[in-house]
C-alpha positions as CSV (number, residue, x, y, z in Angstrom):
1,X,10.5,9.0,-32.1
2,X,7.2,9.9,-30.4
3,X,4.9,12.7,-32.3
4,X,2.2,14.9,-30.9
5,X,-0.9,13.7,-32.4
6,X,-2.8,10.9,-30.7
7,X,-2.7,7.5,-32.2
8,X,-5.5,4.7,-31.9
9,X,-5.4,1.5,-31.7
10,X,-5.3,-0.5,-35.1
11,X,-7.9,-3.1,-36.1
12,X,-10.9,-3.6,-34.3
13,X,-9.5,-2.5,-30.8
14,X,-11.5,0.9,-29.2
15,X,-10.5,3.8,-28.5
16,X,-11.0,5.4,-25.1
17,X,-10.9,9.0,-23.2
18,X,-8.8,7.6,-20.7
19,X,-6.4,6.1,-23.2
20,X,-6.6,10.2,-24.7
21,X,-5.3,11.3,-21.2
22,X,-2.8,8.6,-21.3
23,X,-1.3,10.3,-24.3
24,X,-1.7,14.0,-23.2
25,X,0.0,13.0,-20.0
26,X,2.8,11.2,-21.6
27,X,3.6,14.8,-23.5
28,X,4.0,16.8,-20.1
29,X,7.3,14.7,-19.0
30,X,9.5,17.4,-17.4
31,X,12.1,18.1,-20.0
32,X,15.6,16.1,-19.4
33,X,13.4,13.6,-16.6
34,X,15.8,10.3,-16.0
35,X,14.4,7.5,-14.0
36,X,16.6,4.1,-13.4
37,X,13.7,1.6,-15.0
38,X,13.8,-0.7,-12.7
39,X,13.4,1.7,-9.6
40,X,9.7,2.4,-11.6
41,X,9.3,-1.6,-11.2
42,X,10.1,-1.6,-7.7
43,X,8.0,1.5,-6.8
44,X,4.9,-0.6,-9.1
45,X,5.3,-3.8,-7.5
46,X,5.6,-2.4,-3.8
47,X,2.9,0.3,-4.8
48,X,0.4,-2.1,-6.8
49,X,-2.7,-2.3,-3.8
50,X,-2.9,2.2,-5.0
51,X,-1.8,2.2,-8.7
52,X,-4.3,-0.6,-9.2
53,X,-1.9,-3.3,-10.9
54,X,-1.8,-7.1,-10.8
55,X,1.2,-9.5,-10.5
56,X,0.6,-10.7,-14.1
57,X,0.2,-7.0,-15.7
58,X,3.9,-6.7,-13.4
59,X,5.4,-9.6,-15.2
60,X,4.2,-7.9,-18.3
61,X,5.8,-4.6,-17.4
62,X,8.8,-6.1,-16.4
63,X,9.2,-8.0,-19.4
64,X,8.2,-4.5,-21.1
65,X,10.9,-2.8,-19.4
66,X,13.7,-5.2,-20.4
67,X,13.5,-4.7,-23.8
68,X,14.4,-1.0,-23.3
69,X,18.0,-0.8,-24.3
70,X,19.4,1.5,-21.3
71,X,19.0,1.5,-17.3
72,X,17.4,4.8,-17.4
73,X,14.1,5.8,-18.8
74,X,14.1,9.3,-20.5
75,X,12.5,11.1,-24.0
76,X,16.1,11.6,-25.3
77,X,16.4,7.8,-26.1
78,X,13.2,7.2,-26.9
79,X,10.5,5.5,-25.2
80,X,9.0,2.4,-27.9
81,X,9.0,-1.1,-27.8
82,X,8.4,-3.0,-29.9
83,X,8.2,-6.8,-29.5
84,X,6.8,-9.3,-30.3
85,X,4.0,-11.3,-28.6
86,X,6.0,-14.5,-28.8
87,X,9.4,-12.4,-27.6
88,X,7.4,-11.0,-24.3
89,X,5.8,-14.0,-23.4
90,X,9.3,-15.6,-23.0
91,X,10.3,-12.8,-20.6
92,X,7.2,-13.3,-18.9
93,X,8.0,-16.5,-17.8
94,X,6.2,-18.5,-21.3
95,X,2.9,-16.4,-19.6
96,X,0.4,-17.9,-22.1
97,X,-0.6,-15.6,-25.6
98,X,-4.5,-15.4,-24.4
99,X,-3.0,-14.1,-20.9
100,X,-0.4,-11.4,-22.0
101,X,-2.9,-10.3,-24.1
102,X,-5.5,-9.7,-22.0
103,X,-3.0,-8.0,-19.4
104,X,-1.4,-5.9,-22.0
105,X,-5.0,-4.7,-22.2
106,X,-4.9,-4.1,-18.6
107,X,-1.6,-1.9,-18.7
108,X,-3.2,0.3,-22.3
109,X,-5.8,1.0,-20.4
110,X,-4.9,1.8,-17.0
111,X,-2.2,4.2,-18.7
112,X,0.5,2.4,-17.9
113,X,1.5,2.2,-21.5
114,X,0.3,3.1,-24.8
115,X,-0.1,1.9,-27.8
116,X,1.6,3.0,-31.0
117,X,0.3,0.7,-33.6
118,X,1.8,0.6,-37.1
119,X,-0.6,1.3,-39.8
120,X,-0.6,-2.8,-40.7
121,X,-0.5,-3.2,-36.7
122,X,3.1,-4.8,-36.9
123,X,5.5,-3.8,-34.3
124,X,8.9,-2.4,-35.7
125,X,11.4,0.3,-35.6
126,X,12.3,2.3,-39.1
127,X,16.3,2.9,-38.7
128,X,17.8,6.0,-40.7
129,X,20.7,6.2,-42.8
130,X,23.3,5.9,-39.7
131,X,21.1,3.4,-38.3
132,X,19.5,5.6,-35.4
133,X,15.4,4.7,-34.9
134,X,13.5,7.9,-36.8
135,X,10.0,5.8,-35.7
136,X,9.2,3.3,-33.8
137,X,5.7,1.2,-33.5
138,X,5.2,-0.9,-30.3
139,X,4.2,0.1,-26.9
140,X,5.1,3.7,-25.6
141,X,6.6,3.4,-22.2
142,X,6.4,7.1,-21.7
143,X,3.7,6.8,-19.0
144,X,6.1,5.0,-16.7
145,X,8.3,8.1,-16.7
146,X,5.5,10.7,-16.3
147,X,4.0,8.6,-13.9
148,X,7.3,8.2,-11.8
149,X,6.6,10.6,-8.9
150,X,3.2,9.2,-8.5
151,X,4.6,6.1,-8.1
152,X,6.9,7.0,-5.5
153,X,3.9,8.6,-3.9
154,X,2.0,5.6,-3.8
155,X,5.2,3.7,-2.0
156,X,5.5,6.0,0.7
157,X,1.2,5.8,1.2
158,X,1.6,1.8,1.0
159,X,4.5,2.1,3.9
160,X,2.8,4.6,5.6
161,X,0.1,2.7,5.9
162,X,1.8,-0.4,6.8
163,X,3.2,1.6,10.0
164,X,0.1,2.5,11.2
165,X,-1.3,-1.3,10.5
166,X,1.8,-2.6,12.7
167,X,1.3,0.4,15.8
168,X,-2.5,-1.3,15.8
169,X,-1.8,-4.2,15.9
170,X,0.9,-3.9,18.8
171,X,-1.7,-2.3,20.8
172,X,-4.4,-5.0,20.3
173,X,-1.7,-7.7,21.1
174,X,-1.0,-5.2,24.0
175,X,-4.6,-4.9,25.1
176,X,-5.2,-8.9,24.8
177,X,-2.3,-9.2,27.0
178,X,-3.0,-7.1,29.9
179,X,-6.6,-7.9,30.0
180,X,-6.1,-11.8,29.9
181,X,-3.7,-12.1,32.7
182,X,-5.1,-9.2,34.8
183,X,-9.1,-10.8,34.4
184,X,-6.9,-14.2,35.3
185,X,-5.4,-12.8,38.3
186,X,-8.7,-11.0,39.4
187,X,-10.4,-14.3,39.4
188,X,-7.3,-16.4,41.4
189,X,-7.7,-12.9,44.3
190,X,-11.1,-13.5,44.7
191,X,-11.5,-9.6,43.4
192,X,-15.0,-8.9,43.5
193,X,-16.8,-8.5,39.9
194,X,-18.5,-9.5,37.3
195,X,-15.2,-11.1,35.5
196,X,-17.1,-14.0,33.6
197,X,-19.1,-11.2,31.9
198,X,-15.8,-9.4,31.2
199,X,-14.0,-12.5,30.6
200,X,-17.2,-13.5,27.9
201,X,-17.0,-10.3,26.2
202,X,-13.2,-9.9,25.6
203,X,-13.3,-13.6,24.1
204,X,-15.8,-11.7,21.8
205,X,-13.9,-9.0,20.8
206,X,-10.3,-11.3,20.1
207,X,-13.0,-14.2,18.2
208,X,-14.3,-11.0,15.9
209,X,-10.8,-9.6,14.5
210,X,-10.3,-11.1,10.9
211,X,-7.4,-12.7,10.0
212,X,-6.2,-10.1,7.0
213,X,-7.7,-7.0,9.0
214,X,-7.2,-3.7,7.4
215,X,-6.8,-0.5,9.5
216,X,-10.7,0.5,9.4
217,X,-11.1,-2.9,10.6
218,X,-9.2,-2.9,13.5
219,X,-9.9,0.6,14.7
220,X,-12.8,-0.8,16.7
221,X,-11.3,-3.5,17.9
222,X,-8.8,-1.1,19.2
223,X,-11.6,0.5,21.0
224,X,-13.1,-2.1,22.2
225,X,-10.5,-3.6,23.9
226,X,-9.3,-0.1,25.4
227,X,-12.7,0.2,27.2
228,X,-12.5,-3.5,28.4
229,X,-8.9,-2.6,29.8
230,X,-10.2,0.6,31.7
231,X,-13.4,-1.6,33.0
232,X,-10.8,-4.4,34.4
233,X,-8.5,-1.8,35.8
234,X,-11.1,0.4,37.9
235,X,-12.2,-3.0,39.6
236,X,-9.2,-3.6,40.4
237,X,-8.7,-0.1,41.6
238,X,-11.4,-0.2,43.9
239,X,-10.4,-3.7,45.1
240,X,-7.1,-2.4,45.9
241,X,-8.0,0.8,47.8
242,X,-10.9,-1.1,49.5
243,X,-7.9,-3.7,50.6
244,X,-5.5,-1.2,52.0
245,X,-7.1,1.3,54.2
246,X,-4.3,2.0,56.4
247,X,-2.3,3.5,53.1
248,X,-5.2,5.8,52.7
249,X,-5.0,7.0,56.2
250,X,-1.6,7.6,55.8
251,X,-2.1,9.5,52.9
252,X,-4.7,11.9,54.7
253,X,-2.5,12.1,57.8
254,X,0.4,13.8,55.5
255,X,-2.2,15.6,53.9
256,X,-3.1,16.9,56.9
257,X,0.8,17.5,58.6
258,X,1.3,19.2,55.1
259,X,-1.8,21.6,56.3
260,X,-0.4,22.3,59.8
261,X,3.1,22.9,58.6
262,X,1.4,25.7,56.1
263,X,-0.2,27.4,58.7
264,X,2.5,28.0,61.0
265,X,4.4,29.5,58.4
């Protein structure tokens, strides 16, 4: 089982602060927290672009996780495993030794998981008399459990921000639309205005947006598109009132009934 005193890495491997607050945070698990295991992998693998994890370090933890005995992650059953290198490159899909090892390094020391090195640096379990684990040296996948509402956090930010990605880029597709066919229609009409200029400048705008946009990219876009659209349809405003006095002189003759009527009354 896990102790309270920090442990360091064996052999020539270095010690770090942020592997420290690994361990302290590990120790603050809410007592009797149970997390399904694989809900953790779901919420890293959708969450990755926030927690800061890539797909190899996944496989690792994946390969991590399914050496845990039970479905659920909690202290009461322990939170070590241990093994080997050979063992979890087979469940990493035969990930090669110099690349699980360098990822494992990734997950120690973004505090995914923690070392627990035996004094020799062996990974093993030491079984008591009626054969339950007393200690355990391997990898501590208490993080993962401490770590579990952050994860979740980092889901609903990643979908969140997905949303908001989607909504923009309706309205740009919206905005490209409406200005291509109305600037197209303007110039069939004969509509007086400057609609090569506009026409020049919205082919500007669309050539500009990159291909794997993020929201801060597309924000002006967005913009700039919106002020094109309300350019294109005061033009055409003006074009159409210009076009069609007589409905403006029957506006001002009810305007001016509606006066009369108010008077005699």
């Amino acid at each position: 089982m896990e102790t309270g005193i920090a442990t360091t890495p064996f052999g020539r491997r270095p010690m770090s602060l942020a592997m420290l607050a690994a361990q302290n945070e590990s120790r603050e698990i809410p007592k009797g927290r149970v997390v399904d295991k694989w809900q953790i992998y779901r919420n890293l693998c959708e969450g990755k672009s926030i927690i800061g994890i890539g797909d190899r370090a996944l496989a690792v933890v994946n390969a991590l996780l399914s050496f845990y005995p039970d479905s659920e992650l909690s202290e009461e059953n322990g939170l070590i495993v241990f093994p080997s290198n050979a063992q979890l490159s087979l469940r990493a899909h035969g990930m090669p030794d110099s690349t699980l090892r360098r990822n494992l390094a990734e997950l120690v020391d973004c505090g995914l998981v923690i070392r627990r090195d035996s004094p020799n640096g062996k990974r093993y379990a030491r079984k008591g008399r009626g054969g339950e684990i007393e200690e355990a040296f391997g990898f501590s996948l208490a993080p993962l459990l401490a770590r579990a509402q952050e994860f979740e956090a980092a889901v609903e930010r990643v979908r969140a921000d997905n949303r908001a990605l989607r909504l923009m880029r309706e309205r740009i597709t919206l905005h490209r639309r409406d200005i291509h066919k109305l600037i197209e229609a303007a110039v069939e009409e004969d509509v007086p205005g400057d609609w090569g200029g506009l026409w020049r400048r919205f082919r500007a705008v669309v050539e500009s947006i990159p291909r794997r946009a993020c929201i801060a990219e597309l924000e002006p876009v967005v913009a700039d598109l919106a002020a094109l659209r309300d350019e294109v349809d005061k033009l055409l405003e003006i074009h159409m009132e210009s076009t069609n006095p007589s409905g403006n002189e029957s506006q001002s003759e009810r305007q001016q009934s509606d006066s009369n009527t108010d008077s005699i009354f």
